[in-house]
C-alpha positions as CSV (number, residue, x, y, z in Angstrom):
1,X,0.0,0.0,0.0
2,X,1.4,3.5,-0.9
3,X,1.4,6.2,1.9
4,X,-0.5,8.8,1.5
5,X,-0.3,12.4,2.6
6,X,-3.3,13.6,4.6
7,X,-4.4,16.6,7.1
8,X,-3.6,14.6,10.2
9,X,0.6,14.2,8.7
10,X,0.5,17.7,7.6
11,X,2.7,20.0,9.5
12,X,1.9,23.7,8.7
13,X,4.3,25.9,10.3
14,X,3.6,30.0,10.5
15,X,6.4,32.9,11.2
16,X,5.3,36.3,11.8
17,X,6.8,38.9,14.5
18,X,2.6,39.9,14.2
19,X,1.5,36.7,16.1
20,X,-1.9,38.2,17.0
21,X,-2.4,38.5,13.3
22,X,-1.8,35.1,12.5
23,X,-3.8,33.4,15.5
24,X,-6.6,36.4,14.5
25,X,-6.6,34.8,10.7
26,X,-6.4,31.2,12.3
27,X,-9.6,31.7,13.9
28,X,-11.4,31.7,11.1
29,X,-9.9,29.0,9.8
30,X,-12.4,26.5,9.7
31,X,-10.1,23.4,9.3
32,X,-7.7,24.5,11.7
33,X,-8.0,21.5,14.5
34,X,-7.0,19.2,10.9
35,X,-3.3,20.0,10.8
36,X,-0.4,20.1,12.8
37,X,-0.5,24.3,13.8
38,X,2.4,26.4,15.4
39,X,3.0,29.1,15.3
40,X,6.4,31.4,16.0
41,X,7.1,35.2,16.3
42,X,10.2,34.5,16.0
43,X,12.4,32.9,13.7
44,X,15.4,32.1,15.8
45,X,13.1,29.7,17.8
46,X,11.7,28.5,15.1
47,X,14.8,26.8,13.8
48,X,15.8,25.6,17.3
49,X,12.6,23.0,17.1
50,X,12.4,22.7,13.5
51,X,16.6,21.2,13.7
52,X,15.0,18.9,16.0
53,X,12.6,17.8,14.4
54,X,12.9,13.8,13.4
55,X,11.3,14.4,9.6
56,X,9.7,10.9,7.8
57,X,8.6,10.5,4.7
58,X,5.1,10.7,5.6
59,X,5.3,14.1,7.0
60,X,4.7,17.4,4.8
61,X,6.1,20.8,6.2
62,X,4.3,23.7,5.1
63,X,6.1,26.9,6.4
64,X,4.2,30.2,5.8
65,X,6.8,33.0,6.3
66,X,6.0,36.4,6.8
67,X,8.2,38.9,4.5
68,X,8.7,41.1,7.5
69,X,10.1,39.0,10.7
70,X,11.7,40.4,14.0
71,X,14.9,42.6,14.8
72,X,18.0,40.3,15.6
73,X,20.2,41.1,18.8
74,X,22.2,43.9,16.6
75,X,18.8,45.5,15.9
76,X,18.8,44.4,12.2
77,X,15.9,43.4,10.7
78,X,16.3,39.5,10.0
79,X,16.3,38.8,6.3
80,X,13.6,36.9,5.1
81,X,15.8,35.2,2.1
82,X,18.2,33.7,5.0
83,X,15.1,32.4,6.7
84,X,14.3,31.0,3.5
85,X,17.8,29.4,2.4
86,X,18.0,28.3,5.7
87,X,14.8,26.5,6.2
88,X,15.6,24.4,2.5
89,X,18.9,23.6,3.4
90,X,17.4,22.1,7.0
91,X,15.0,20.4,5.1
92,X,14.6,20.8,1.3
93,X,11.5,19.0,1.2
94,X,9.4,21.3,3.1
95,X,6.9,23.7,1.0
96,X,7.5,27.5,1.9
97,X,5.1,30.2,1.0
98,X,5.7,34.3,1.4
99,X,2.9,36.4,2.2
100,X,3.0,39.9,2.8
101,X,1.1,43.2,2.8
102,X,3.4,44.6,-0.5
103,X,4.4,43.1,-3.5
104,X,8.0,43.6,-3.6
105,X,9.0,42.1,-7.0
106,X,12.3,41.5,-6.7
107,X,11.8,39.5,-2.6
108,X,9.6,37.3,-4.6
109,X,11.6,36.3,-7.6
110,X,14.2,36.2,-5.6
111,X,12.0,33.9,-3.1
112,X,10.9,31.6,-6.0
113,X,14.8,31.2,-7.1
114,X,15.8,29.8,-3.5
115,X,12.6,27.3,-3.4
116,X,9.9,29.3,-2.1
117,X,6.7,27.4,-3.0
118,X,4.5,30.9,-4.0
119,X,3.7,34.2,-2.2
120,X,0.2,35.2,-1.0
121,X,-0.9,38.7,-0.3
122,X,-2.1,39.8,2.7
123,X,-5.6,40.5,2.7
124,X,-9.0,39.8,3.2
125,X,-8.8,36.5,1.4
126,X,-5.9,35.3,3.1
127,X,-8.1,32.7,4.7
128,X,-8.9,31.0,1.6
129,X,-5.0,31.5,-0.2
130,X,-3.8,29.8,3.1
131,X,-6.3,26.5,2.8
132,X,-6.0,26.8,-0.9
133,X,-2.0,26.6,-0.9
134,X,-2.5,23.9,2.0
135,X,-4.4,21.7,-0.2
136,X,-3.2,22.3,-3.4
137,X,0.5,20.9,-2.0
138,X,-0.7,18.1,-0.5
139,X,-2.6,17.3,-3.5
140,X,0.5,17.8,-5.4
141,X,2.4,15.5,-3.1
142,X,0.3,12.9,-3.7
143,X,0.1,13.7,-7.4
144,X,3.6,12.8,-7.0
145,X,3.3,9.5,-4.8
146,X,1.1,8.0,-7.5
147,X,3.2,9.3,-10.5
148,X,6.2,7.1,-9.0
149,X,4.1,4.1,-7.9
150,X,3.1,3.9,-11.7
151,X,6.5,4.4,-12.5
152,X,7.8,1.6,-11.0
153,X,5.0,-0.7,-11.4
154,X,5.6,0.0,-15.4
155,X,9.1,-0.7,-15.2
156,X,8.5,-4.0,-13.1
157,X,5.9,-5.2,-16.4
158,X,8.5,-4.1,-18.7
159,X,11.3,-6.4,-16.8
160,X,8.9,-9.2,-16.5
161,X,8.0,-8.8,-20.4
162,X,11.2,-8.7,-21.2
163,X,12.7,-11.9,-19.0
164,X,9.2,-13.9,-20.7
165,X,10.9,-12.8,-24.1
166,X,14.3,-14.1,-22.9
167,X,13.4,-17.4,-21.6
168,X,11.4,-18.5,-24.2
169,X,14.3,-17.6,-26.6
170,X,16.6,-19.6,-24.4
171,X,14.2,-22.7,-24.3
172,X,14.1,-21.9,-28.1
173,X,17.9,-22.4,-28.5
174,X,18.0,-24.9,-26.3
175,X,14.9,-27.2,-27.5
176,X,14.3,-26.0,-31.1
177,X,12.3,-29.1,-31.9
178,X,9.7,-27.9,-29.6
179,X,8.6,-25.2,-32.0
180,X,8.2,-26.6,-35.2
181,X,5.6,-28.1,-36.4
């Protein structure tokens, strides 16, 4: 049986320095209580748990990272792109999607070129972009799972054609009598 991704092995993580927004947005969430939730102001902490984190390949992450995250201990803002490279190189499996309150064009192409899974805008329909991105990667994930399950199901045909095709061209060198007439 092939494993499947579901809500209940669906990890969706969130970093904002605006935490009140987030758990605001999550309210309305209806599906909420299906996934995995947390939730981090801050991304320093975030990476402490997330390094510790045992991943399987039954797990998804899905990080939503804010554009605009907290001041590090020099008072520089921390930049989201690091965040980004960061989380892919501790885990390059995990989905991450921007969302912010401005479309900065060159953050998101620049996003997109180190992995970032999309950007959503903040706004009234954040709610639905946040399910919609939620489901539409585990969907694709599962896409995925059956795409390489027929793969090698193919390939194991095509191997047991092909051995069929080599022993009975053996047992025809071998016993030529047998197929004539």
């Amino acid at each position: 049986m092939t494993r499947r991704f579901s809500r209940s092995n669906t990890n969706v993580i969130f970093i904002d320095n605006d935490d009140s927004y987030i758990r605001d947005v999550l309210a309305k969430f209806e599906e909420v209580n299906e996934y995995n939730i947390k939730i981090y102001s801050r991304s320093r902490e975030f990476f402490e748990d997330f390094r510790l984190i045992e991943r399987t390949r039954n797990e998804i992450y899905i990080i939503f990272l804010a554009t605009t995250l907290e001041f590090d201990e020099d008072n520089n803002q921390v930049d989201v792109l690091d965040v980004l490279k960061k989380i892919k190189q501790i885990n390059p499996n995990s989905e991450v999607v921007l969302y912010s309150d401005n479309d900065d064009i060159n953050l998101v192409s620049s996003a997109f070129h180190y992995g970032a899974y999309t950007f959503i805008k903040k706004n009234e329909n954040i709610i639905l972009r946040i399910e919609n991105n939620i489901k539409g990667i585990i969907s694709q994930k599962n896409f995925l799972i059956k795409k390489d399950a027929s793969r090698r199901f193919t390939r194991i045909f095509l191997i047991f054609i092909a051995s069929v095709a080599i022993l009975l061209l053996l047992i025809y060198m071998i016993f030529p009598e047998w197929f004539l007439s």
